[in-house]
C-alpha positions in Angstrom: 58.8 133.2 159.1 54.8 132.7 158.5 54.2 130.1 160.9 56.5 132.2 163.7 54.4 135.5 162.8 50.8 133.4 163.2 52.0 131.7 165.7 52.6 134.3 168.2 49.5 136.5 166.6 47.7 133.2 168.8 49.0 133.7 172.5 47.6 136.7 173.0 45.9 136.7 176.6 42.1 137.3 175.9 41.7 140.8 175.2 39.0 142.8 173.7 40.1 144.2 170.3 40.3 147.7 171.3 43.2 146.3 174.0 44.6 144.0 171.2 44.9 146.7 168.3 47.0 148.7 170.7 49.1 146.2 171.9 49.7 144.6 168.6 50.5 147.5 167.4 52.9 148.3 169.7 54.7 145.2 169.7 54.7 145.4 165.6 56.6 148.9 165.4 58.5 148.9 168.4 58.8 146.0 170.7 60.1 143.9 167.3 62.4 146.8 165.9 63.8 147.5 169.2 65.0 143.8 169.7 66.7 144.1 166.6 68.9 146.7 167.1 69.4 145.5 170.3 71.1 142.4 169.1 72.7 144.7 166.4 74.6 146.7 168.8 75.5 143.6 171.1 76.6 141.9 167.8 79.0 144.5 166.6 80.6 144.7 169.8 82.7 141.5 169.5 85.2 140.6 167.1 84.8 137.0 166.7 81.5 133.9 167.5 83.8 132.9 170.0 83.9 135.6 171.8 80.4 136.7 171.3 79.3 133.4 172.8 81.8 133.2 175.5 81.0 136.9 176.8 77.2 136.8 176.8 76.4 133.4 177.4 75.8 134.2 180.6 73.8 137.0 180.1 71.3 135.1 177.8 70.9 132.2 180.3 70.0 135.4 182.5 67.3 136.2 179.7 66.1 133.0 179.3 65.5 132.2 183.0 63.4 135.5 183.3 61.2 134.8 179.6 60.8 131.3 181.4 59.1 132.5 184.1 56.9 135.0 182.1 56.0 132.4 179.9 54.7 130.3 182.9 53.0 133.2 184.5 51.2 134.1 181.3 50.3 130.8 180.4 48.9 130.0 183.8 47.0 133.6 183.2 45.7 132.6 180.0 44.4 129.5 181.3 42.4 131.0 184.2 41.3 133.2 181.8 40.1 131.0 178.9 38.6 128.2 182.0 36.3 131.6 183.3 35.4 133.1 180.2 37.2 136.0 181.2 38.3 139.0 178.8 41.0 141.6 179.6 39.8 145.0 179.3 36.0 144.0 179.4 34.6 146.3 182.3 35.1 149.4 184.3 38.3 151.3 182.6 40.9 152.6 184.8 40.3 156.3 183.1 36.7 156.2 184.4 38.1 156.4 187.8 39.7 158.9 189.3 43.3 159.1 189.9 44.0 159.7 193.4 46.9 162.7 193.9 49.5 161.0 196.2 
């Protein structure tokens, strides 16, 4: 459980610490609890492993195809990031511009 909680503390995309707090934050109280009862509820729903596997086995292939790609796309973001010395949120913020009424 340490190494897993440390290690994922680590991939964050460059961020300045204001940014980070509120993401990590986020992901701490909700993005983490939310996944559990997701799985919960998924998990009560069938009877049996077997059935369990042979229902959503599917659907997780689904899941994994799309974390895949994110994966790929963040890590190639990370990378252009960390090669440019860039840092997400440095800069202009979006709320010192105005928002345009559409």
């Amino acid at each position: 459980y340490q190494r897993r909680v440390h290690g994922k503390e680590i991939l964050y995309i460059p961020t300045t610490k204001d940014v980070k707090y509120k993401a990590k934050s986020w992901i701490d109280m909700f993005g983490g609890r939310a996944a559990k009862s997701v799985g919960s509820m998924i998990n009560a729903q069938f009877s049996s492993a077997a059935a369990l596997a042979l229902y959503t086995g599917p659907i997780n292939l689904a899941i994994i195809a799309v974390w895949a790609a994110v994966a790929l796309s963040t890590g190639r973001q990370n990378q252009r990031m960390t090669d440019t010395n860039t840092v997400l949120g440095e800069g202009k913020s979006h709320l010192e511009e105005p928002c345009p009424i559409v």
